[in-house]
DSSP file (Angstrom, degrees, kcal/mol; ACC not computed):
  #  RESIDUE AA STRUCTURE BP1 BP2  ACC     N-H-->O    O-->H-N    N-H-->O    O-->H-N    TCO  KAPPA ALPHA  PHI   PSI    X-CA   Y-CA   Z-CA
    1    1 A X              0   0    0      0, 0.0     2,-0.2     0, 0.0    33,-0.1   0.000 360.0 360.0 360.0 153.2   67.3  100.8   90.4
    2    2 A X        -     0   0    0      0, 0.0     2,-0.4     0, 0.0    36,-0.1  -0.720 360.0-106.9-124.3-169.0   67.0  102.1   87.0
    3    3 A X        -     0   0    0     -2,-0.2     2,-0.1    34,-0.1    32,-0.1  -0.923  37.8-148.7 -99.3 134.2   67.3  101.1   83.3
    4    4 A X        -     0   0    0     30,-0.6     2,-0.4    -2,-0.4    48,-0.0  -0.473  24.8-108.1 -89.8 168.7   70.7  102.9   82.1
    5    5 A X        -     0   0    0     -2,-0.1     2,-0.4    47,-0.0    33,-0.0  -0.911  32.7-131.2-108.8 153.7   70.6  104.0   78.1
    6    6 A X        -     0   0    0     -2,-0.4    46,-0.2    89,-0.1    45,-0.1  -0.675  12.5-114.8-120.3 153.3   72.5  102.1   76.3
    7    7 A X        -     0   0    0     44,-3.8     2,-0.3    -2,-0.4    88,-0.1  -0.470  22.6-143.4 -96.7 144.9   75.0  103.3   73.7
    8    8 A X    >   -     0   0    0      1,-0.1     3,-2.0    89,-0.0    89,-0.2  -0.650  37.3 -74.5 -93.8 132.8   74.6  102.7   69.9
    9    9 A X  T 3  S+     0   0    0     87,-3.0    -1,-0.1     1,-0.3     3,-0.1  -0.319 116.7  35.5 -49.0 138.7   77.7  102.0   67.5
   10   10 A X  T 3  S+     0   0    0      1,-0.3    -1,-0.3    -3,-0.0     2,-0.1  -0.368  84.0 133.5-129.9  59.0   79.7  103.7   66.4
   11   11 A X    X   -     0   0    0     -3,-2.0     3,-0.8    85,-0.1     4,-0.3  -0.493  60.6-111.7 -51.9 143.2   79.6  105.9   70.0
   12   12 A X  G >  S+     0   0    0      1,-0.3     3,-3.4     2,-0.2     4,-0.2   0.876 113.2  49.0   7.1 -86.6   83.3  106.7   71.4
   13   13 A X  G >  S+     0   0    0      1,-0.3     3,-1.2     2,-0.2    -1,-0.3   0.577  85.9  75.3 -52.2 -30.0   83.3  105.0   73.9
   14   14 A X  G <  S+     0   0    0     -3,-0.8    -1,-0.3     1,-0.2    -2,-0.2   0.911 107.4  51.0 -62.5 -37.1   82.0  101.3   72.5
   15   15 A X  G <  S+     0   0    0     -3,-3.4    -1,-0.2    -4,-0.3    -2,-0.2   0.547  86.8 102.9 -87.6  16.8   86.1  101.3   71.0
   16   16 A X  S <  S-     0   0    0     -3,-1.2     2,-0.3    -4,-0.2   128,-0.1  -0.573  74.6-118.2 -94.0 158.1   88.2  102.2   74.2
   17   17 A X        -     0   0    0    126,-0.1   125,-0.2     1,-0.1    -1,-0.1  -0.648  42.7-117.2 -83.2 147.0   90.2   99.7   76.2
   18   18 A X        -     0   0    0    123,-2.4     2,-0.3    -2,-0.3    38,-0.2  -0.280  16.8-116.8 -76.8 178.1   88.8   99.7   79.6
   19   19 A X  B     -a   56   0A   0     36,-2.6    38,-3.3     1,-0.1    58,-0.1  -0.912  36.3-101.6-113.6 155.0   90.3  100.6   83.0
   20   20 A X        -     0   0    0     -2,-0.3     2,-0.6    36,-0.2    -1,-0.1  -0.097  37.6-102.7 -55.8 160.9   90.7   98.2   85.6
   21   21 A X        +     0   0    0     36,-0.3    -1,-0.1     1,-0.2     3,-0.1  -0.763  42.6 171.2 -78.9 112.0   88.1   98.1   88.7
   22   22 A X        +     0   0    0     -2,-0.6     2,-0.5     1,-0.1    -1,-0.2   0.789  57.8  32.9-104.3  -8.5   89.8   99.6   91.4
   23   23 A X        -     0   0    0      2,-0.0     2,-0.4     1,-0.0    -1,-0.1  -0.890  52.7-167.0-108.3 147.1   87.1  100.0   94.0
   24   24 A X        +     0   0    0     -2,-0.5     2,-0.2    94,-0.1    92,-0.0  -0.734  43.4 124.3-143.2 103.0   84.5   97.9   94.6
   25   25 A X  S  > S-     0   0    0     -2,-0.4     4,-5.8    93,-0.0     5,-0.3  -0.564  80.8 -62.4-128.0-179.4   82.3   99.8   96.9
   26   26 A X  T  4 S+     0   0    0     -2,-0.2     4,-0.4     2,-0.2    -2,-0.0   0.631 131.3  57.7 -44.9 -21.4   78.7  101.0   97.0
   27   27 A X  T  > S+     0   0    0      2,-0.2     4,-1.6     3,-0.1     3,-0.4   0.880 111.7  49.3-104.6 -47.4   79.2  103.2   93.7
   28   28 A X  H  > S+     0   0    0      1,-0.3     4,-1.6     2,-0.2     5,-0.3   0.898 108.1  46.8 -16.6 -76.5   80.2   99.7   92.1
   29   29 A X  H  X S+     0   0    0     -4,-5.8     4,-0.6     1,-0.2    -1,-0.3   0.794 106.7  55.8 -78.3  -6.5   77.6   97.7   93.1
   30   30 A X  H  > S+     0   0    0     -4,-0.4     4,-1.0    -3,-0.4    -1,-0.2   0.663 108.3  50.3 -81.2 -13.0   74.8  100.2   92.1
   31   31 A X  H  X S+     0   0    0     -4,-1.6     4,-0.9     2,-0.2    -3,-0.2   0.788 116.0  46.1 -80.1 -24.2   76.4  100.3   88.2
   32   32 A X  H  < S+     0   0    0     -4,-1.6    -2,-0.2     2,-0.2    -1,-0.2   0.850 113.2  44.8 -83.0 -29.1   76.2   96.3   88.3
   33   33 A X  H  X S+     0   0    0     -4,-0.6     4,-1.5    -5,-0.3    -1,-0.2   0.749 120.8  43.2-102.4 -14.8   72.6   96.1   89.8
   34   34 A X  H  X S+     0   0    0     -4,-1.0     4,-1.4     2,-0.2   -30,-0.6   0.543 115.4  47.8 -91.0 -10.4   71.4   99.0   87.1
   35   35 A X  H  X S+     0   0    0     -4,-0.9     4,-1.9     2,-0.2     5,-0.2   0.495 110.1  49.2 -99.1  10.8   73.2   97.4   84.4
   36   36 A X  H  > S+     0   0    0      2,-0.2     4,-3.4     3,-0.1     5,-0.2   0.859 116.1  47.8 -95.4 -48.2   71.7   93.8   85.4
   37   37 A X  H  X S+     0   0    0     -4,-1.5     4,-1.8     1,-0.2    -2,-0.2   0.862 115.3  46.1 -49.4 -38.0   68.2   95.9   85.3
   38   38 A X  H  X S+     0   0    0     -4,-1.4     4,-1.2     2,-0.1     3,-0.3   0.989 108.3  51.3 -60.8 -62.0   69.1   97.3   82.0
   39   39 A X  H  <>S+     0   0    0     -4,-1.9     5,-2.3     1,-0.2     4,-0.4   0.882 114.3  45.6 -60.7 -34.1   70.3   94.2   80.4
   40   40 A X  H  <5S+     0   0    0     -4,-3.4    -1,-0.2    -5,-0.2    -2,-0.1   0.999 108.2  53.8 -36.8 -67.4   66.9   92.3   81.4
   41   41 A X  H  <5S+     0   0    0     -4,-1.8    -2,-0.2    -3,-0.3    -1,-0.1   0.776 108.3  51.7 -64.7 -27.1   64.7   95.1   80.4
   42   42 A X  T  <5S-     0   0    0     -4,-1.2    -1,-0.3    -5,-0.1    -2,-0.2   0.434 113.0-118.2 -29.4 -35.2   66.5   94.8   77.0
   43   43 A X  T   5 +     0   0    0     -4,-0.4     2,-0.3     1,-0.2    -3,-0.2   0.986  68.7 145.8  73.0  35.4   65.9   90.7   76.7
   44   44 A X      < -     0   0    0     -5,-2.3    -1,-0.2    -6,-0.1    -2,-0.1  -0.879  54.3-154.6 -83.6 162.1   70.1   90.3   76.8
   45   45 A X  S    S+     0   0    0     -2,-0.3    17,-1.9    -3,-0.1     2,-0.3   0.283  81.0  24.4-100.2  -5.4   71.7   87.8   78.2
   46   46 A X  E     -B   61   0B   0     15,-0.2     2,-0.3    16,-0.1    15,-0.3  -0.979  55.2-174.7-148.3 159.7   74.9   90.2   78.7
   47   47 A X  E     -B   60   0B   0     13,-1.5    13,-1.3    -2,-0.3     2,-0.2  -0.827  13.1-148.3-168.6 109.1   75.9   94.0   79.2
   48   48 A X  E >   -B   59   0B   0     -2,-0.3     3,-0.9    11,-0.2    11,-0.2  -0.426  22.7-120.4 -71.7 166.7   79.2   95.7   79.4
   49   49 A X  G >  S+     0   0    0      9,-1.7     3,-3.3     7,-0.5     2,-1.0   0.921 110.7  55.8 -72.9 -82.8   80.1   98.9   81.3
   50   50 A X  G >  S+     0   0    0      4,-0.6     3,-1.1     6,-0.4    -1,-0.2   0.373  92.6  67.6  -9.0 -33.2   81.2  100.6   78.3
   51   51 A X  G <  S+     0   0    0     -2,-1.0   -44,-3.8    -3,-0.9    -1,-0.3   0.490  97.7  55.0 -92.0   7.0   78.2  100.1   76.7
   52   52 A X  G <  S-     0   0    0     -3,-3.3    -1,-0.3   -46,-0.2    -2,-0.2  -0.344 126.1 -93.7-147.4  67.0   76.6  102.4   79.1
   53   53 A X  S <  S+     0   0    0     -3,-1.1     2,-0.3     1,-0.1    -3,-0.2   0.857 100.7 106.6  71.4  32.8   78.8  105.2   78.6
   54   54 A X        -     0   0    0     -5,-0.1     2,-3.7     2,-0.1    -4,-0.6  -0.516  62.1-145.6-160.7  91.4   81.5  104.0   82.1
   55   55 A X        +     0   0    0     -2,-0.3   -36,-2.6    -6,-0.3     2,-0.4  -0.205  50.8 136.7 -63.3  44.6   85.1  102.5   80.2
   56   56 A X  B    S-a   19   0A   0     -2,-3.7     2,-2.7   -38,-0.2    -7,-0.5  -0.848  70.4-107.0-115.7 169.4   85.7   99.6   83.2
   57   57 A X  S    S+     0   0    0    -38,-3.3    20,-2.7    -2,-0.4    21,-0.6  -0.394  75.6 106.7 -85.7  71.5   86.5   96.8   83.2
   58   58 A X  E     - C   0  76B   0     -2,-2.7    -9,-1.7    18,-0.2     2,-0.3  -0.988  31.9-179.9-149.6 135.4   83.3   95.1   84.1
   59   59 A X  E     -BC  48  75B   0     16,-4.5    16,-2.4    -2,-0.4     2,-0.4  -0.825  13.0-153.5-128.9 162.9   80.6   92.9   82.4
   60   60 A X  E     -BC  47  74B   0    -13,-1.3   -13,-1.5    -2,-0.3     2,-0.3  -0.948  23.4-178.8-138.0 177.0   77.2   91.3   83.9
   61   61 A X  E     +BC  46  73B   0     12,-1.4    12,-0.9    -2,-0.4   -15,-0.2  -0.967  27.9 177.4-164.1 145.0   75.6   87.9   82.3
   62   62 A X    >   +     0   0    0    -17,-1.9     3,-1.3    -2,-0.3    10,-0.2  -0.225   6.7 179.2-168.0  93.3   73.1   85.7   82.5
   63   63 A X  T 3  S+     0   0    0      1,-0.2     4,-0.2     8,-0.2     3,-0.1   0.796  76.9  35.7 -77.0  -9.0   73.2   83.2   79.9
   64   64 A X  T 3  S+     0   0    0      1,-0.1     4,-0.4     2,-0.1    -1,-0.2   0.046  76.9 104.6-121.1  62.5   70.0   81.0   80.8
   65   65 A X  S X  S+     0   0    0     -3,-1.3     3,-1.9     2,-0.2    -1,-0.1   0.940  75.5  63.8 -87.9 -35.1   67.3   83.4   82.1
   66   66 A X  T 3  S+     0   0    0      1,-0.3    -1,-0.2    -3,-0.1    -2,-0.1   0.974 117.2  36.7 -53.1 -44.5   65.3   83.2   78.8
   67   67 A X  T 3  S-     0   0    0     -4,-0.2    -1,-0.3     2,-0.1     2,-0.3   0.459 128.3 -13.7 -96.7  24.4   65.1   79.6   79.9
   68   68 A X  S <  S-     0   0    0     -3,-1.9     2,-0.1    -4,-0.4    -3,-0.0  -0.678 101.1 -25.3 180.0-147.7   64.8   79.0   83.2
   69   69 A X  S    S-     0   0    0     -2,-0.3     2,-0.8     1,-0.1    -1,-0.3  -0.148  77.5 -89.2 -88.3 167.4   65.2   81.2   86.7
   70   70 A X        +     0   0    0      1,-0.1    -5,-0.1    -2,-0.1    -7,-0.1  -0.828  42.7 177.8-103.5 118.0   67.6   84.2   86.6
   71   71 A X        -     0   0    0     -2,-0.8    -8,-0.2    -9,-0.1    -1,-0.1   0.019  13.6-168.8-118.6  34.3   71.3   83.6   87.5
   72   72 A X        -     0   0    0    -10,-0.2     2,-0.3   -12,-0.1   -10,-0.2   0.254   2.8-159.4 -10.4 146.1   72.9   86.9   87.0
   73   73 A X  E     -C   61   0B   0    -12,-0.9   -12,-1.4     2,-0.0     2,-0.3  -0.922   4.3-156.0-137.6 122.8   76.9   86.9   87.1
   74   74 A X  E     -C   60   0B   0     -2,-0.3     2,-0.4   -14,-0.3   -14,-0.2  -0.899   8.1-162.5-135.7 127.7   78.6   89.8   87.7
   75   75 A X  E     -C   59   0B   0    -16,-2.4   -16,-4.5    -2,-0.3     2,-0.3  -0.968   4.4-170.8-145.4 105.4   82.3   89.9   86.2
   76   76 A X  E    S-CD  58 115B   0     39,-2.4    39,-2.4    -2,-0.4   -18,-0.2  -0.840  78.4 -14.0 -92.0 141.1   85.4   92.7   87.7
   77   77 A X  E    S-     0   0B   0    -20,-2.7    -1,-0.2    -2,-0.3     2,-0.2   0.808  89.0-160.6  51.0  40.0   88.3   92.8   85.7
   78   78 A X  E     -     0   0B   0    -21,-0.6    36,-0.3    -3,-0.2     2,-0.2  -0.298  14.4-176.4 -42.9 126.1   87.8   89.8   83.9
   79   79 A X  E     - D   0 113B   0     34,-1.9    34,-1.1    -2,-0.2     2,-0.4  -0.897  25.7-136.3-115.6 154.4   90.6   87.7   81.9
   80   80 A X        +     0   0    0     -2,-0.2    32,-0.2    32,-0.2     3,-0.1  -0.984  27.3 178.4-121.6 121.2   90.2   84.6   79.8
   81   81 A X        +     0   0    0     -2,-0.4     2,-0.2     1,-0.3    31,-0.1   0.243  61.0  23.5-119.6  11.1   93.1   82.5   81.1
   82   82 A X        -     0   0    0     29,-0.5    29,-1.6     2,-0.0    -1,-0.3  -0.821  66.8-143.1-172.5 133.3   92.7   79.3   79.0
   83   83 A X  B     -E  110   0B   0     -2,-0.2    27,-0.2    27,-0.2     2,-0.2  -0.789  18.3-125.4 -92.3 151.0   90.9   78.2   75.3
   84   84 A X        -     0   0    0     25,-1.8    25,-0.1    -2,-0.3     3,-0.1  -0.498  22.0-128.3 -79.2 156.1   89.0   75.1   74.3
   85   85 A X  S    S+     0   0    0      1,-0.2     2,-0.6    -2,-0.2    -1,-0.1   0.645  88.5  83.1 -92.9 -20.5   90.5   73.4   71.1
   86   86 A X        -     0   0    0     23,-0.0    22,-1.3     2,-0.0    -1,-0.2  -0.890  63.1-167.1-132.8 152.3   87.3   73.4   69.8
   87   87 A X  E     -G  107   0C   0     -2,-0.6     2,-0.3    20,-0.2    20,-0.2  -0.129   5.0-177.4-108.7 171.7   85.4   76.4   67.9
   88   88 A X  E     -G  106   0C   0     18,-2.4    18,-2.4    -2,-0.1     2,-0.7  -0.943  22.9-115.7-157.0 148.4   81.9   76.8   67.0
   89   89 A X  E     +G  105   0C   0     -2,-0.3    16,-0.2    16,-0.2     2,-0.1  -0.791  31.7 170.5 -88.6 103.0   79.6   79.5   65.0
   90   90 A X  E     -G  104   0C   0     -2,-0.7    14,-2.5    14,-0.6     2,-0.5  -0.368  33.0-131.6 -91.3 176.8   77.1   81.2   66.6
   91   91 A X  E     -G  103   0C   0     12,-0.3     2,-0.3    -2,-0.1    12,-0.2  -0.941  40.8-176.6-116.8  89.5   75.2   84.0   65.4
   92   92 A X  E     -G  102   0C   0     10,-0.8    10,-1.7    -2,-0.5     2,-0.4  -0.713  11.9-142.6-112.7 172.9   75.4   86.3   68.0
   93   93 A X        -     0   0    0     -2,-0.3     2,-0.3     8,-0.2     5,-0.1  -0.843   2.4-144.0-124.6 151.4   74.0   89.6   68.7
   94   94 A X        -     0   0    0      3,-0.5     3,-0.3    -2,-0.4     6,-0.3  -0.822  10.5-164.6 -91.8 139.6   74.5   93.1   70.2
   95   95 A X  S    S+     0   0    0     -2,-0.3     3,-0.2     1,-0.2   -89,-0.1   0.529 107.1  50.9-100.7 -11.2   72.6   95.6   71.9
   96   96 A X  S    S+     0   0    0      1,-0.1   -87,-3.0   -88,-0.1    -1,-0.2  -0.113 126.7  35.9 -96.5   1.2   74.8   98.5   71.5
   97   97 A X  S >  S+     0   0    0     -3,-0.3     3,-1.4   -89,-0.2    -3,-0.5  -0.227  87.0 177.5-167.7  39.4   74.3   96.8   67.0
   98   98 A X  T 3   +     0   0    0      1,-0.3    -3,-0.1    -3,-0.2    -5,-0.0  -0.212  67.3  29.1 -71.2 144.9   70.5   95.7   67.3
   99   99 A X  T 3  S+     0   0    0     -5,-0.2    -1,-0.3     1,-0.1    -4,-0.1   0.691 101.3 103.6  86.0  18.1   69.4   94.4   64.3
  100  100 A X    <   +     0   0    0     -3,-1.4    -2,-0.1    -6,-0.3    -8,-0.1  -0.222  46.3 178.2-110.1  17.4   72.7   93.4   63.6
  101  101 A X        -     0   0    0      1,-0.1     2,-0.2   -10,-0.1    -8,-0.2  -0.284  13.1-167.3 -66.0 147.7   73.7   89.3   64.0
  102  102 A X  E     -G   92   0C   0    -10,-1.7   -10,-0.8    48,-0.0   -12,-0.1  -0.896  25.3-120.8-105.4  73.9   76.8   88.4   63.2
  103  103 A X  E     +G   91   0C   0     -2,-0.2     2,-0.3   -12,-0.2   -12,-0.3  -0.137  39.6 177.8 -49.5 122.8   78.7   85.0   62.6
  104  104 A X  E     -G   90   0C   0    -14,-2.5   -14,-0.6   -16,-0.1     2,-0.4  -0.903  22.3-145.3-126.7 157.1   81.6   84.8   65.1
  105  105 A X  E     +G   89   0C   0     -2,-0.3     2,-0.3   -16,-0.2   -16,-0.2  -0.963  31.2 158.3-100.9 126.0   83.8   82.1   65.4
  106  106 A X  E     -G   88   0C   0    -18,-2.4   -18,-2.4    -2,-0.4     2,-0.1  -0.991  49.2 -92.6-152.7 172.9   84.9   81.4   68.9
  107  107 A X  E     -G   87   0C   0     -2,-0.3   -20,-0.2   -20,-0.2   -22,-0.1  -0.433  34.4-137.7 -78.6 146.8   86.4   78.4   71.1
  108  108 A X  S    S+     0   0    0    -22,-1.3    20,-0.7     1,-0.2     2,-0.3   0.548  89.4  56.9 -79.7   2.7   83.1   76.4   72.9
  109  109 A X  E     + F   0 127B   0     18,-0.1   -25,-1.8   -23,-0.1     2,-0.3  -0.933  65.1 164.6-142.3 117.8   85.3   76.3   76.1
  110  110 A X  E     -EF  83 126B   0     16,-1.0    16,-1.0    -2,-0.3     2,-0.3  -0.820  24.0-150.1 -95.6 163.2   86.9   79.2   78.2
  111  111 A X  E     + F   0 125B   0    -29,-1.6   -29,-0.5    -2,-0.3     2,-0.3  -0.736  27.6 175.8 -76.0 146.4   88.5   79.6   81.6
  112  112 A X  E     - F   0 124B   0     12,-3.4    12,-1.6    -2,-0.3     2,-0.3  -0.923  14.6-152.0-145.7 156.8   88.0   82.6   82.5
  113  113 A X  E     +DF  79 123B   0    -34,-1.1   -34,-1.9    -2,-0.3    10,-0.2  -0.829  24.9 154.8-105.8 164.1   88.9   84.7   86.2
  114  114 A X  E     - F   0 122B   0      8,-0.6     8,-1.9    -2,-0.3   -37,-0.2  -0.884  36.9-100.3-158.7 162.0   87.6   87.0   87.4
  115  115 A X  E     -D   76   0B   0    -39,-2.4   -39,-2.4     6,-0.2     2,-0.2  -0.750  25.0-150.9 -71.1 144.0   86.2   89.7   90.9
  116  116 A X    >   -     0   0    0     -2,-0.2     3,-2.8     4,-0.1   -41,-0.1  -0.601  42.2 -87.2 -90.2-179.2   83.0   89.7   92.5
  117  117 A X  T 3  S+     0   0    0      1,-0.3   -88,-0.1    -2,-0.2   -89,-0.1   0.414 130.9  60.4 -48.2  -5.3   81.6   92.9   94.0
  118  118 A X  T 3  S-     0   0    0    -89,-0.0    -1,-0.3     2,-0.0   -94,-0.1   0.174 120.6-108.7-136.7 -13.2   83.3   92.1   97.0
  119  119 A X    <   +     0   0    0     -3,-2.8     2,-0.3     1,-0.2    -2,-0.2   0.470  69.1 154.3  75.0  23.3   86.8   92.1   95.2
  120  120 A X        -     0   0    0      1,-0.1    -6,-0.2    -4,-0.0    -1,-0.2  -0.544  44.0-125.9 -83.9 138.6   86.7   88.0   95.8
  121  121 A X        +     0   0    0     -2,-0.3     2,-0.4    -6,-0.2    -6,-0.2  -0.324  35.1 178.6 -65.4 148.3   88.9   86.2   93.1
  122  122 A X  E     -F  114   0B   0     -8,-1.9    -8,-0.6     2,-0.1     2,-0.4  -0.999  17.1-170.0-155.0-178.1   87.1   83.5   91.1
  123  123 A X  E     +F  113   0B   0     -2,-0.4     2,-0.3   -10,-0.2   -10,-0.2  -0.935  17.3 158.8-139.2 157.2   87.9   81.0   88.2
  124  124 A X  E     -F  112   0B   0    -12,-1.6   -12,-3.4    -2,-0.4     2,-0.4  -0.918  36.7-116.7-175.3 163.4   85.5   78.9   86.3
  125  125 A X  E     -F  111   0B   0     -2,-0.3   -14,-0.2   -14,-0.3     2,-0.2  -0.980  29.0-154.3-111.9 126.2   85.1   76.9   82.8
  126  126 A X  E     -F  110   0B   0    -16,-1.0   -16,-1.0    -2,-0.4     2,-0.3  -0.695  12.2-174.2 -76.7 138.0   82.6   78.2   80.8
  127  127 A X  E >   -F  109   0B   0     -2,-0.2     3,-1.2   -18,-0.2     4,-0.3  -0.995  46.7 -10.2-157.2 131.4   81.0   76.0   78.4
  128  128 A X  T 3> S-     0   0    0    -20,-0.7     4,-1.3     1,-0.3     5,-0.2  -0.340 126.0 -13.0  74.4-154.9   78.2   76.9   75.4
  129  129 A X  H 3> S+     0   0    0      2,-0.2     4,-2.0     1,-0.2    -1,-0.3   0.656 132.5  63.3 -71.9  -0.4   76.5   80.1   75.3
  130  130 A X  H <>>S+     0   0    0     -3,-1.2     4,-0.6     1,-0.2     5,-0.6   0.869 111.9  46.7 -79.5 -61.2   77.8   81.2   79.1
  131  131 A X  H  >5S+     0   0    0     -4,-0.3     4,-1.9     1,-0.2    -2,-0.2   0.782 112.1  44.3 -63.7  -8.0   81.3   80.9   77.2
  132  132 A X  H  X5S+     0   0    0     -4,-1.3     4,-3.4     2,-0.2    -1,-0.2   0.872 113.9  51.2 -83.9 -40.7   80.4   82.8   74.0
  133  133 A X  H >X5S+     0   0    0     -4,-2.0     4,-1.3    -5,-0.2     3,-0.5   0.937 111.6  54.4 -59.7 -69.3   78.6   85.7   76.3
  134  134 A X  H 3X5S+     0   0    0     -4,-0.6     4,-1.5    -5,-0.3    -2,-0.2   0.647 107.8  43.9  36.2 -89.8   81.9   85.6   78.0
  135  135 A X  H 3<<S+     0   0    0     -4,-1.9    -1,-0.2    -5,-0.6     5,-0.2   0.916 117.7  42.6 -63.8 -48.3   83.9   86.2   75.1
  136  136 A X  H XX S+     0   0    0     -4,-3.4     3,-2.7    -3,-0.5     4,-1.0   0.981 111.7  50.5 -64.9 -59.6   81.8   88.9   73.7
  137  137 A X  H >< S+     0   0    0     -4,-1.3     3,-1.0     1,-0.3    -2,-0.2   0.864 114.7  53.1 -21.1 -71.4   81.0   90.9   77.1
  138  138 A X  T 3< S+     0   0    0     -4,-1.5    -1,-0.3     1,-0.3    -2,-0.2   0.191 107.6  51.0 -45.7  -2.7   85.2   90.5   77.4
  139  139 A X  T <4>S+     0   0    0     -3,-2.7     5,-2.9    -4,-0.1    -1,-0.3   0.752 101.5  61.8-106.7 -40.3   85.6   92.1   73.7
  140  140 A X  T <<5S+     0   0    0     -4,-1.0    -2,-0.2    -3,-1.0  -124,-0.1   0.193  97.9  54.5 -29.6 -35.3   83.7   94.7   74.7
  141  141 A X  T   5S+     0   0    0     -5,-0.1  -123,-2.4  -126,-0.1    -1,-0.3   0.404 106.7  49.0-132.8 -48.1   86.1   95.7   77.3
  142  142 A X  T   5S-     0   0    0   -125,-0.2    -2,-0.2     2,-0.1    -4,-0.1   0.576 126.7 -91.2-100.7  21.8   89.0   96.0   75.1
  143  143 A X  T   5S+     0   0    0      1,-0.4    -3,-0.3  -130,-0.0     2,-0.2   0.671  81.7 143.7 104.9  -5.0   87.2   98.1   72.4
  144  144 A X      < -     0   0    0     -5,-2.9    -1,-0.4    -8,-0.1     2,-0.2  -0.560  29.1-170.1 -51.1 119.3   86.3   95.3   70.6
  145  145 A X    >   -     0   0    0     -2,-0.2     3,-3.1    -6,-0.1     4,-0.3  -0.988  36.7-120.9-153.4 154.2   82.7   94.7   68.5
  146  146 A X  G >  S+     0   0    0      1,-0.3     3,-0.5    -2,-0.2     4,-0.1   0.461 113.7  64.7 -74.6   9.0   81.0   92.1   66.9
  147  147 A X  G 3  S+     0   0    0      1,-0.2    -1,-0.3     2,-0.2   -46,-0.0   0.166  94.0  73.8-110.2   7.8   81.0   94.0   63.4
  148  148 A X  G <  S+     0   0    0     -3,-3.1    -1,-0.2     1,-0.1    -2,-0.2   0.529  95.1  50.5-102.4 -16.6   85.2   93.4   63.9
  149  149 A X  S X  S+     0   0    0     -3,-0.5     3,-2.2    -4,-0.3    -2,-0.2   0.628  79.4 123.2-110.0   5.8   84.7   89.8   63.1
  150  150 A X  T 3  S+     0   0    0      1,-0.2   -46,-0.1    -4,-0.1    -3,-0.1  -0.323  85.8  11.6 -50.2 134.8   82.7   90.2   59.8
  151  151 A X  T 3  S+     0   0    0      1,-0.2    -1,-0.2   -48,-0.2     2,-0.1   0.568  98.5 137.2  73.1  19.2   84.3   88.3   56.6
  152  152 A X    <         0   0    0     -3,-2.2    -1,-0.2   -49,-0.2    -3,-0.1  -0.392 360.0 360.0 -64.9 168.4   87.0   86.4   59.5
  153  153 A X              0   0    0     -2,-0.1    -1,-0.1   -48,-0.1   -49,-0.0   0.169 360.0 360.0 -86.6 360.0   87.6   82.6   58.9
């Protein structure tokens, strides 16, 4: 595996909508297991494909590794298919916008589906920071950045 480089605002590419995953083969799971090695070696908890340079529709996560064991999540063609009624403000940050935190507002609770590598369907509620990496990784994918929600309510 390697560490991939990872592209700095305001590169191209950071603003496209992605394309769906249509394979999920061998070429697949080696972009997921170098972008999980990137986003480690980086100290994030999340990394889109986009942000290293490859406009699909794929994110990887791991929102509690800073605390605890590493629980990588690997996310094809992601959707968020339900909101919590209630928001909260983090201060999150970018890696593609270091040095950059942001106040977003976002709901504390998603749904979200999603593929594994394997093209198996899955659903889950996300809750805390897994649902705010979530949401951002998933912004990220349509062209979306955290410098889009400065001076929002």
């Amino acid at each position: 595996m390697s560490v991939l480089p990872i592209l700095q605002h305001p590169h191209a590419t950071l603003r496209k909508t992605c394309e769906r995953v249509d394979r999920f083969d061998s070429e697949i799971r080696d972009l997921a297991a170098h972008m999980l090695e990137t986003m480690y070696a980086a100290k994030g908890r999340g990394l889109a494909a986009p942000q290293v340079d490859v406009p699909i529709r794929l994110f990887v996560m791991d929102a509690g590794w800073k605390d605890g064991e590493r629980t990588p999540l690997i996310c094809a063609n992601p959707s968020v298919v339900a909101l919590g009624a209630e928001v909260r403000t983090c201060e999150e940050q970018c890696l593609s916008i270091p040095d950059h935190p942001v106040g977003v507002t976002r709901p504390a609770r998603v749904v979200m589906r999603w593929h594994d590598l394997h093209a198996r369907a899955h659903e889950a509620e996300l809750s805390g920071a897994a649902a705010v990496i979530a949401r951002h990784e998933a912004d990220h994918l349509e062209g979306r950045q955290i410098l889009d929600f400065i001076g929002e309510p």
